[in-house]
Residue, then its C-alpha position, 0 to 999 in steps of 0.5 A: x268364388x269360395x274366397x267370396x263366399x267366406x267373406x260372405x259368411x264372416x259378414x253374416x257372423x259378423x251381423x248376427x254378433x252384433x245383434x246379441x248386443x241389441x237384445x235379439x235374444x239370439x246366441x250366434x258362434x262365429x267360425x273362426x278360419x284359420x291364420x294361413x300365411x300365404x308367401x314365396x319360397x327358394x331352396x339356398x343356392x350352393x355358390x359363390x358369393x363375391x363383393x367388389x371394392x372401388x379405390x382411388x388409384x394413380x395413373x403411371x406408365x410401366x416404363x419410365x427413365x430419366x435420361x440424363x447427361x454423361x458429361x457437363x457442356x452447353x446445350x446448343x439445340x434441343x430436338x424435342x418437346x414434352x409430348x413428343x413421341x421418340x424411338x429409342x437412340x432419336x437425338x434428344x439434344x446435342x452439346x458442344x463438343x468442341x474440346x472432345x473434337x480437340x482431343x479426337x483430332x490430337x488422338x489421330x494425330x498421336x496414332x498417324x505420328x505412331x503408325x508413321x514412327x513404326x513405319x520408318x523404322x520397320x516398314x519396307x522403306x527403313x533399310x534405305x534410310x542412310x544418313x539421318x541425324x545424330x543423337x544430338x538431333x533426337x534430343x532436340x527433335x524430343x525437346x520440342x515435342x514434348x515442350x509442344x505437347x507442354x503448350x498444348x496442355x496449357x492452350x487448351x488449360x487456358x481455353x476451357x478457363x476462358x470458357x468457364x470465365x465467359x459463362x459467369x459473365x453471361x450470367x452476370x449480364x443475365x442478373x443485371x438485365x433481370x435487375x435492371x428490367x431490359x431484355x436485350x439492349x440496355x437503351x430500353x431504359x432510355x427508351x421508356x424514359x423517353x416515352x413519359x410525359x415529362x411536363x408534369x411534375x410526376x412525369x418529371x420527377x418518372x423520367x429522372x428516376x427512369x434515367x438514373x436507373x438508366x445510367x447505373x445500368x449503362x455503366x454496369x452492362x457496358x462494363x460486362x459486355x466488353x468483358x465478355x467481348x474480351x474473353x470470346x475474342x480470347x477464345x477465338x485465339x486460344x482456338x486457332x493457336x491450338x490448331x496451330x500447336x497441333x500442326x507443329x506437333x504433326x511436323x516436330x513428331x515426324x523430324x524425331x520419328x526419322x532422327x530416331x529410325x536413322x540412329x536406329x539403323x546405323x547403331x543396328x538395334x533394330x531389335x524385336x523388343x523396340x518393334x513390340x514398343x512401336x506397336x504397343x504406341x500403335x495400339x495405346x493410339x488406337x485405343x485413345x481413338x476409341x476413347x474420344x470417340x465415345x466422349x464424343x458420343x456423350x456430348x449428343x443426347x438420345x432416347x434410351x427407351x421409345x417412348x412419350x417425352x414427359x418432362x424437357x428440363x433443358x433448353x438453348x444455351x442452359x448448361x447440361x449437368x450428369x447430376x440433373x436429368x435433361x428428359x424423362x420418357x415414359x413407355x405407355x405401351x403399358x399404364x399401371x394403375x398403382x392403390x393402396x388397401x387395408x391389410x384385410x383387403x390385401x389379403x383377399x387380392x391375388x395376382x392375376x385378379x382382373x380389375x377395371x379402371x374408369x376415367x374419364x367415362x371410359x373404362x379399361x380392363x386390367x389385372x393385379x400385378x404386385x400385392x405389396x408386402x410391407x406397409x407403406x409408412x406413408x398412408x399405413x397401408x399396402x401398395x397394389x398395382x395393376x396393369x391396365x391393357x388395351x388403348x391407354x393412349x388417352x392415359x396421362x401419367x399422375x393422373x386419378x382413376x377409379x379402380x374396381x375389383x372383387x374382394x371379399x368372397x365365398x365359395x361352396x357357400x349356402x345363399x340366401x336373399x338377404x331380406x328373408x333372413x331376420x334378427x332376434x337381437x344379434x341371434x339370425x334365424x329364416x323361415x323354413x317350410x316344414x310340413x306345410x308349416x313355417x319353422x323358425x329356424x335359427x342360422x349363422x350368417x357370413x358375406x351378404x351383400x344388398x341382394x344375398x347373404x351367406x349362411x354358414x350355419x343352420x342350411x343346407x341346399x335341400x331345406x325350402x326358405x321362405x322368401x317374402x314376408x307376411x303378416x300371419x308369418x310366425x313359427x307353426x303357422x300353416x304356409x300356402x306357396x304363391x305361384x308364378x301369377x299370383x296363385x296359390x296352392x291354397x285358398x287364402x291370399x294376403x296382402x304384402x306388409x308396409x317396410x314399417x311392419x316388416x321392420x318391427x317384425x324384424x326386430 
C-alpha cells in the first residue's frame, strides 16, 4: 500500500510539472526519493575450493608378461586361444622332445651302467667274481664303448642335420604353393585348367597359360616332395639306429663293468680312492638325470601368471624360438589407467588421490599410484597412473577412457560466488554492506570456478557481501536486504538487470 501511494504521489508531481509548461501559472517542487539498491547478501565461506580436470587415459593390466620359449623345437599343439583364461603352470603349448627324450634315455642309461659298475666291484656280490677276463679284455670292452658312444654322437649329429634339412624343404614347398597359387596338391592347377571353356580362343589361349604354369609347378614340387620323402625316411632310420646304438651301449658298458671288477679283484686294488671314483660316476649320472629332466620341461610351454591370454604368436607346425614370445598374459585382477599431465598439474596430484574412469558409460573408482618424475621425451609431459578397482572385467587392454580428478585447489580459503565479484580493468573489487550502505571494496582474487572464486586479499569471513546485482548499485548507495519471499527489510524493491546491463557495469 505505501509502495502504491509513492507511486501515487510521483504521478501527481509529475502532472503538476507538466502543467508549468502549459502556462498554469503554478510552481510545483517534486520530492525526490532517494536511490535505495534492493539486493541479496552472504558472509564468505571459509573453505575449500577445488577444480577437477578430464584427461584421455590408456587402459593396461597392472601385470602382464611375455612368455617366451626356453629352447628352439616345433610346435606340435597349441592349448589355447587369445582370450582364453589360465592359471598359473596351465600348458600353453607343447614342442617336440624328441631329442631331449634321446638324451634322458642315454642319461638313464649312463646312471643304471654306473650303479651297475660300483655294484659289481663293491656290491655284496664282488668277492664271488673269480675268474673275469684279462686286461687285453678291458681294452677291447673300453674300445667299444667309447667308439659306440663315438657313433651315437654322430647319429644323433646326423639326425638333427636331417631334421634342420627336412624343415627348409617344407619351407621350400610352402613358397612354391604360395608361388604357384595351390593349396595342398599340385593338380589343382590342372584342375582349374580343366575347368575353363577352351573353345573360345581366350579360354584357349587360359587353358595353355594355366597348364604351362601347371607343369613348371609339377616339376618343381615333384622334385622337393621326393626330397622331403627322402629325408623323413632318413629320419626314421637314424632314429631306430640310435635305439639300437643305445641298447649295445647298454650291453658293451656291463661286458667292461665286470671285466673291469675281475682285474680289480684279482689284482686287489679294491681301494677307498676307486670307490669315491664310482660313486662320483653315480652322482655325475644322477646329476645328468636332472639335467635332461629340466630340458625336458622346456619343451612343454605353461602360464607363468594366471591371467587373460592377450596375444597367441605361435601355431601347429611354426618353429618356437627363445628370441620371440609365444604368449602375452596379462592379470586384469587390476587395470591401471596410465595419462599424461602438464607439469603444474603434476604438481597438484599426490598419491593416494581418488580419481574416476569412465568408459563405455560405465564409470569405475580408482586412485593415483605413480606421479612421474622426468618428463616423457615423447609427449613432453609427465606419466600419471592410477589404479582402477572394482569389476574391470569388461576393460580391454589398450583401450581409451576418460580419467577425472581434482587439481587445483585451495584450502582455509575465503569464497565468494564468482558473479558478485567485478572488474575495474584488472583491479577486482565486491560490494560490501557497511552501515546499511553498499562500500566499493577492493580484493585480490585466486581459484574460482563457474560457481565460486577465492579472494585472497581485501575479506574476511565476518564482512557481508552483496551477492546479486542491481541498477541503483554504486559505492555509498543505501542497501535494503531481499529476504527469503521476496521481501525486503526496507520499503523500495527493484527489478533484476538484463546480463547486457550487468556486463557494462561490470566493465
Amino acid at each position: 500500500m505505501k509502495n502504491r501511494q509513492r507511486k501515487l504521489a510521483m504521478l501527481m508531481c509529475t502532472v503538476l510539472s507538466a502543467s508549468v509548461f502549459w502556462g498554469c501559472g503554478q510552481t510545483v517542487t517534486e520530492d525526490m526519493v532517494e536511490d535505495v539498491a534492493v539486493v541479496e547478501t552472504a558472509k564468505p565461506e571459509i573453505g575449500e575450493l577445488k577444480l577437477t580436470g578430464n584427461f584421455i587415459a590408456t587402459v593396461s593390466p597392472d601385470e602382464s608378461v611375455y612368455v617366451i620359449p626356453k629352447t628352439t623345437a616345433e610346435v606340435l599343439e597349441v592349448k589355447v586361444e587369445a582370450g582364453d583364461v589360465v592359471e598359473a603352470g596351465d600348458v600353453l603349448a607343447v614342442l617336440d622332445d624328441t631329442m631331449a627324450q634321446l638324451s634322458m634315455k642315454n642319461a638313464q642309461i649312463q646312471l643304471e651302467n654306473a650303479q651297475h659298475a660300483y655294484n659289481l666291484s663293491y656290491g655284496e656280490g664282488a668277492s664271488t667274481l673269480a675268474d673275469m677276463q684279462s686286461d687285453n679284455n678291458i681294452s677291447q670292452a673300453e674300445d667299444g664303448v667309447n667308439k659306440l658312444q663315438e657313433n651315437m654322437v654322430d647319429a644323433m649329429d646326423n639326425l638333427q642335420k636331417t631334421k634342420d634339412n627336412l624343415k627348409e624343404k617344407e619351407d621350400e614347398l610352402a613358397d612354391l604353393k604360395k608361388e604357384y597359387d595351390f593349396r595342398e596338391d599340385v593338380d589343382e592347377i590342372k584342375d582349374y585348367a580343366d575347368s575353363l571353356d577352351k573353345n573360345t580362343p581366350q579360354g584357349a589361349a587360359d587353358y595353355a597359360a594355366v597348364m604351362q604354369r601347371y607343369q613348371a609347378a609339377a616339376t618343381e614340387v615333384k622334385t622337393v616332395e621326393a626330397t622331403i620323402a627322402q629325408y623323413k625316411s632318413a629320419i626314421d632310420q637314424l632314429e631306430e639306429t640310435i635305439e639300437t646304438i643305445q641298447d649295445n651301449i647298454d650291453n658293451t658298458y656291463n661286458t667292461y663293468s665286470q671285466a673291469v671288477t675281475s682285474t680289480n679283484i684279482n689284482n686287489g686294488e679294491l681301494r677307498e680312492e676307486q670307490k669315491k671314483v664310482s660313486q662320483n660316476s653315480i652322482s655325475a649320472a644322477k646329476l645328468g638325470i636332472e639335467q635332461a629332466q629340466e630340458s625336458l620341461e622346456t619343451y612343454t610351454i605353461t602360464a607363468t601368471i594366471s591371467g587373460v591370454v592377450e596375444t597367441v604368436n605361435v601355431k601347429t607346425h611354426d618353429f618356437a624360438t627363445s628370441s620371440n614370445p609365444a604368449f602375452v598374459i596379462s592379470n586384469k585382477n587390476t587395470m591401471v589407467a596410465t595419462y599424461y599431465v602438464s607439469e603444474d598439474v603434476r604438481n597438484t596430484f599426490s598419491t593416494g588421490q581418488k580419481i574416476t574412469l569412465e568408459k563405455d558409460g560405465k564409470v569405475y573408482d580408482g586412485e593415483v599410484i605413480e606421479i612421474g618424475s622426468a618428463l616423457d621425451t615423447a609427449t613432453g609431459l609427465f606419466k600419471i597412473k592410477a589404479a582402477v578397482t572394482g569389476d574391470t572385467a569388461s576393460l580391454l587392454s589398450g583401450t581409451k577412457a576418460t580419467v577425472t580428478t581434482d587439481t587445483y585447489h585451495e584450502k582455509n580459503a575465503v569464497i565468494v560466488p564468482y558473479n558478485s565479484v567485478y572488474y575495474d580493468g584488472t583491479q577486482a573489487y565486491v560490494y560490501t554492506v557497511v552501515n546499511d550502505k553498499a562500500q566499493k571494496t577492493n580484493v585480490t582474487t585466486g581459484l574460482y570456478d563457474i560457481d565460486n572464486i577465492v579472494v585472497t586479499e581485501g575479506l574476511t569471513g565476518d564482512d557481508v557481501v552483496i551477492t546479486t546485482w542491481s541498477a541503483q548499485l554504486r559505492d555509498g548507495v543505501s542497501v535494503s536486504v531481499n529476504r527469503a519471499g521476496g521481501e525486503t527489510d526496507g520499503e523500495t524493491t527493484s527489478q533484476e538487470p538484463s546480463t547486457d546491463a550487468k556486463e557494462n557495469t561490470q566493465k
